[in-house]
N, C-alpha and C positions, 0 to 999 in steps of 0.2 A: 421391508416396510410395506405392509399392504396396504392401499387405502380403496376409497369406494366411490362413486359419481352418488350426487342428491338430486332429484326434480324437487327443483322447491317452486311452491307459488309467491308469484311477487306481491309487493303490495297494490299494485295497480292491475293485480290480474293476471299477469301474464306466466311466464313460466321459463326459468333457469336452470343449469344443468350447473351442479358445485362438482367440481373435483376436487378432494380431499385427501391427503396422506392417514397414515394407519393414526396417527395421534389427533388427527381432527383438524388439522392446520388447511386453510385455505391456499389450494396451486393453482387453479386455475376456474374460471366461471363465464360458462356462456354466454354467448347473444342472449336479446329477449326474445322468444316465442310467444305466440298470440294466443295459442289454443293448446291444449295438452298433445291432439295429433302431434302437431307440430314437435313439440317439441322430445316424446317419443324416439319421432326421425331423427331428430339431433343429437339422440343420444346413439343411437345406431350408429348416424354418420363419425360421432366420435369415436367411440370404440373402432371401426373400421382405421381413423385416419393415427390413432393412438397404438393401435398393432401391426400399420405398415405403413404410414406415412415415414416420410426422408426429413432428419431433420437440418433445418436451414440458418443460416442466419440471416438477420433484417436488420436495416439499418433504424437509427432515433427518427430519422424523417420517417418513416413505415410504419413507427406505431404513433406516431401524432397523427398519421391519416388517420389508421384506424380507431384512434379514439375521437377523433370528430366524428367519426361517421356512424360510430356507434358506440358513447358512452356506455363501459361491462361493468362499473361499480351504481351498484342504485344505490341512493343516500342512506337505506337500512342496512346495508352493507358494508359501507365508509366507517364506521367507526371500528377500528381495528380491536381497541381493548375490550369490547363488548362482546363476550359468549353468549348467545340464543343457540334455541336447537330451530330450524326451521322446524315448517312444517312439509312432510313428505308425504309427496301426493303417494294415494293409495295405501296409507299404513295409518294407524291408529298411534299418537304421540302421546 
């Protein structure tokens, strides 16, 4: 099952990195980034921690921090049953 990462731009500007399986299914979505740089890096830093990172377990207390600390669903994103294609930076849709 192959899937792909998307830099998409948010609605507020910023910029997300989708991880996606080969069927278009949403696995995983970044932090926001402020600037395209940024967010570039992040997709670096993923690919790195995605080809040699250890994987761990966390406890429910762990990810209630980190979703205080950094809501990952934007509200265009929240609605599950809704397919859009973003828009991907750098490519013509």
């Amino acid at each position: 099952m192959a899937g792909h990462l998307e830099l998409v731009e948010t609605p507020d500007g910023g910029f997300r990195i989708l991880v996606l399986d080969g069927s278009d299914a949403l696995m995983g979505l970044s932090k926001r980034f402020s600037s395209l740089d940024e967010a570039v890096e992040g997709v670096a830093a993923m690919r790195e921690v995605a080809g040699t990172g250890l994987l761990r377990t966390g406890s429910a207390e762990r990810y209630a921090v980190l979703m205080l600390q950094e809501p990952v669903i934007d509200p265009a994103l929240a609605a599950q049953d809704i397919q859009t294609k973003p828009k991907v930076v750098g490519h013509d849709n």
